[in-house]
N, C-alpha and C positions, 0 to 999 in steps of 0.2 A: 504494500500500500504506500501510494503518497501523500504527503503530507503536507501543507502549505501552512507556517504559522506566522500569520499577518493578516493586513486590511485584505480584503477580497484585490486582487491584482486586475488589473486593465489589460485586454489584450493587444492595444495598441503601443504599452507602455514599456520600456526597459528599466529594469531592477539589477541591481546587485545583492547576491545573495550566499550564502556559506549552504554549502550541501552537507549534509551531513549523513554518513551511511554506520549502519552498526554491526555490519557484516566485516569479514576479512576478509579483505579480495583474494582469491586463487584462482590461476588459470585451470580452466577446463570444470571449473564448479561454479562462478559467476563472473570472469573477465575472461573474451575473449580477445587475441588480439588478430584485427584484420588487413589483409592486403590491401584492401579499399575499400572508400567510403563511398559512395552515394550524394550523402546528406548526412548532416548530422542532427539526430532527435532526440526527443525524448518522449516516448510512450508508454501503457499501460496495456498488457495485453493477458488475459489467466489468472490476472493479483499479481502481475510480474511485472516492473519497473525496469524498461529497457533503453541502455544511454547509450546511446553510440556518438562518439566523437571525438576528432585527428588527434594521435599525437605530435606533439613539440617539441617532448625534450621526457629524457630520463635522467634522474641523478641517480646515480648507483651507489655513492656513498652513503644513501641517506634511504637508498630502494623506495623515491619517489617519483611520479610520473605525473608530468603536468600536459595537460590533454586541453582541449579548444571546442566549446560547444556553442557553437554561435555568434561567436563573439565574446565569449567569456571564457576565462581560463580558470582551470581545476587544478588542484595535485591532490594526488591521490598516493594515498601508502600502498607499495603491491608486493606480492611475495617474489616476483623476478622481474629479470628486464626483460623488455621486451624484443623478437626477434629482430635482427639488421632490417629486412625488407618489410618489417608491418610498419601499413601507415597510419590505424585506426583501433580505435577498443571499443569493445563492445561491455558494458555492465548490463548483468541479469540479477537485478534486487529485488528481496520481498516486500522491503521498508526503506524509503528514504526520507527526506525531511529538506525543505526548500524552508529557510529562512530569510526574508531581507534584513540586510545590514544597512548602517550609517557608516559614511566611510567622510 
């Protein structure tokens, strides 16, 4: 399930907001990572919360992965790097959490 915890949002409107997931990412259980993207979304499809979107950049020191959904940028804790030739991840959450921030 998702979750939005704020004023009701505009759909013409851009927000800044902290995602929050309380799952561990691991590949081949809820991150997949892909050769190509499409598009980058974000849907609901079974109670399943499905993110797909490019990555940017790996830090391997720190096994974070900062990824691009629209124009906004994520990092995200993962349990490996991701291969040379992927250019996108896919997240399959049961629960995440969309909050807006003041920045």
């Amino acid at each position: 399930m998702g979750l939005w915890r704020g004023p009701t949002p505009e759909a013409t409107q851009d927000y800044d907001v902290e995602l929050s997931v309380d799952e561990t990412l691991q590949v081949d259980r809820n991150l997949c990572f892909l050769e190509t993207l499409e598009a980058p979304s974000l849907s609901v499809q079974d109670q399943i919360n499905s993110l797909r979107a490019e990555i940017c950049e790996y830090y391997p020191d720190e096994k974070l992965l900062r990824i691009k959904l629209v124009g906004t940028h994520l990092i995200l804790e993962v349990s490996q790097a991701p291969p040379p030739n992927m250019k996108a991840v896919e997240l399959r959450l049961r629960s995440l959490q969309l909050c807006p921030t003041t920045i």
